[in-house]
N, C-alpha and C positions, 0 to 999 in steps of 0.2 A: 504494500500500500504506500501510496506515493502522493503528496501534496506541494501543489505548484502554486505560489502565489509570489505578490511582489514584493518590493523592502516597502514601498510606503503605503501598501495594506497592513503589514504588520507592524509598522510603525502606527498606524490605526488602530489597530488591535491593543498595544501597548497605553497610547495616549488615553484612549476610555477607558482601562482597566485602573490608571492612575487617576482621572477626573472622577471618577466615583469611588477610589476608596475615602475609608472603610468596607464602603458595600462592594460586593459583587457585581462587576460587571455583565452583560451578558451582548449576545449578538447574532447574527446567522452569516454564512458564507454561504453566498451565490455565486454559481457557475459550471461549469462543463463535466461531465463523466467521462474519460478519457481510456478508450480497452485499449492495452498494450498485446501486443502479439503473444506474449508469455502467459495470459491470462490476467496478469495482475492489472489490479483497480487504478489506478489515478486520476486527481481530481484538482482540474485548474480553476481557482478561484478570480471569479471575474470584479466581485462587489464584498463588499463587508459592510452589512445592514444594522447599527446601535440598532438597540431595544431595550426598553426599560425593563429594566427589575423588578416584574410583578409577584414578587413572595410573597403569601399572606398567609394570613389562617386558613382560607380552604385549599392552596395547595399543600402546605403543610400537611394538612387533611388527608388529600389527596395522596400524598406522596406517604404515609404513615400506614395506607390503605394497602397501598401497593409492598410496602416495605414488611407489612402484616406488624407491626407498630401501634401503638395508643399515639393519636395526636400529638400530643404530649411530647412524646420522644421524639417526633418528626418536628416538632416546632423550634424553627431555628431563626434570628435574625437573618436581615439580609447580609451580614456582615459574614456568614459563612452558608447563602443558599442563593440560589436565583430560581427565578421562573419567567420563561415567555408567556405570554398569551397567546391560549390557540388565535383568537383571529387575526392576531399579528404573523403568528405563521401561515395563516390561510393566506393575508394580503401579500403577502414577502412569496407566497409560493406562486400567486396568480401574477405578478408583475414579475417572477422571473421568467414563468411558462409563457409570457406574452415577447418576451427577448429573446426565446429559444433556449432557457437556461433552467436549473434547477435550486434548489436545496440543497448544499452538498457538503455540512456542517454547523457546525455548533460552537461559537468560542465564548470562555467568561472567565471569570478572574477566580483567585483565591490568596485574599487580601492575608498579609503575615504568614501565609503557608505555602508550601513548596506547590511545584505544577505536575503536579503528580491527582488520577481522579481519586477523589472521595467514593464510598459506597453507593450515597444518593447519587451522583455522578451516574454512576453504572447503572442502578435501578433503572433511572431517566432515558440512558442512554438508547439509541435505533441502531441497530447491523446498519452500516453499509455508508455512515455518515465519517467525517473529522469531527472531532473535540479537541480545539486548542484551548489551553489553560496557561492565564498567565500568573504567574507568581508576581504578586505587589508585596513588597516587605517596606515599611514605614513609609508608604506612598508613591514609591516605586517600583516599577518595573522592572523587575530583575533574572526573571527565566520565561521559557515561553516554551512549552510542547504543545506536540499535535500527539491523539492518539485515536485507536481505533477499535472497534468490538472484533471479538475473532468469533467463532462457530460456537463455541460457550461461553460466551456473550461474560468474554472477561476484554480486560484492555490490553491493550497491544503497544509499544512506541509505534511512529509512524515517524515516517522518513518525511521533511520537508525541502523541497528544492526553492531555490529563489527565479523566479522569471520574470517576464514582463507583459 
């Protein structure tokens, strides 16, 4: 698995994960499915979409449900959880499909901790997407991975190229 994006998308990626800490950033990458002859996936990123950080109590909810959790234990600030809203994904999905393009990831922050996924991370996570994670340590920006589900929908590094 292979992820293709530019320096000043991920200098993008970088700047919102710092403008909003404490909280978690969040975002989507739009752009291409790319079959390599080997079989292998790669995925060239055209756009990088901000979105707000809608945690609340009914994701928490939500995600405590899935995690087979009491709310309670799912209930986190946003200072270590995000959430999109679905019709923010719906809108982000129909304006890519209208440029010939898709969904083809997931990136947000993890303010004071390494960029490595959390559990809730995984739970949330879709086969077949990127997940960059940026490490913010006392308001910066200090490491950045991509990673990715394998067949038992555990993480994976993924390899990121710079392009243009």
């Amino acid at each position: 698995m292979v992820l293709i994006l530019d320096p000043e998308k991920l200098q993008g990626i970088r700047a919102h994960a710092e403008q909003t800490y404490p909280e978690e950033c969040c975002g989507l990458l739009v752009g291409q499915w790319l079959r390599q002859p080997d079989g292998d996936d790669t995925r060239q990123v055209m756009d990088c979409i901000a979105a707000d950080n809608d945690w609340n109590e009914v994701a928490a909810a939500e995600v405590g449900a899935l995690q087979q959790q009491p709310a309670t234990e799912a209930a986190a600030a946003k200072t270590s959880r995000y959430w999109i809203d679905p019709k923010v994904l719906l809108q982000v999905q129909r304006e890519a499909r209208d440029r010939n393009l898709d969904i083809v990831g997931v990136y947000h922050s993890h303010p004071d901790h390494v960029a490595v996924p959390s559990e809730c991370d995984r739970t949330l996570a879709w086969p077949g997407y990127s997940y960059i994670i940026v490490a913010v340590t006392q308001g910066k920006a200090t490491d950045l991975r991509s990673w990715h589900l394998d067949e038992q929908h555990q993480f994976q590094p993924e390899v990121m190229r710079m392009g243009a």
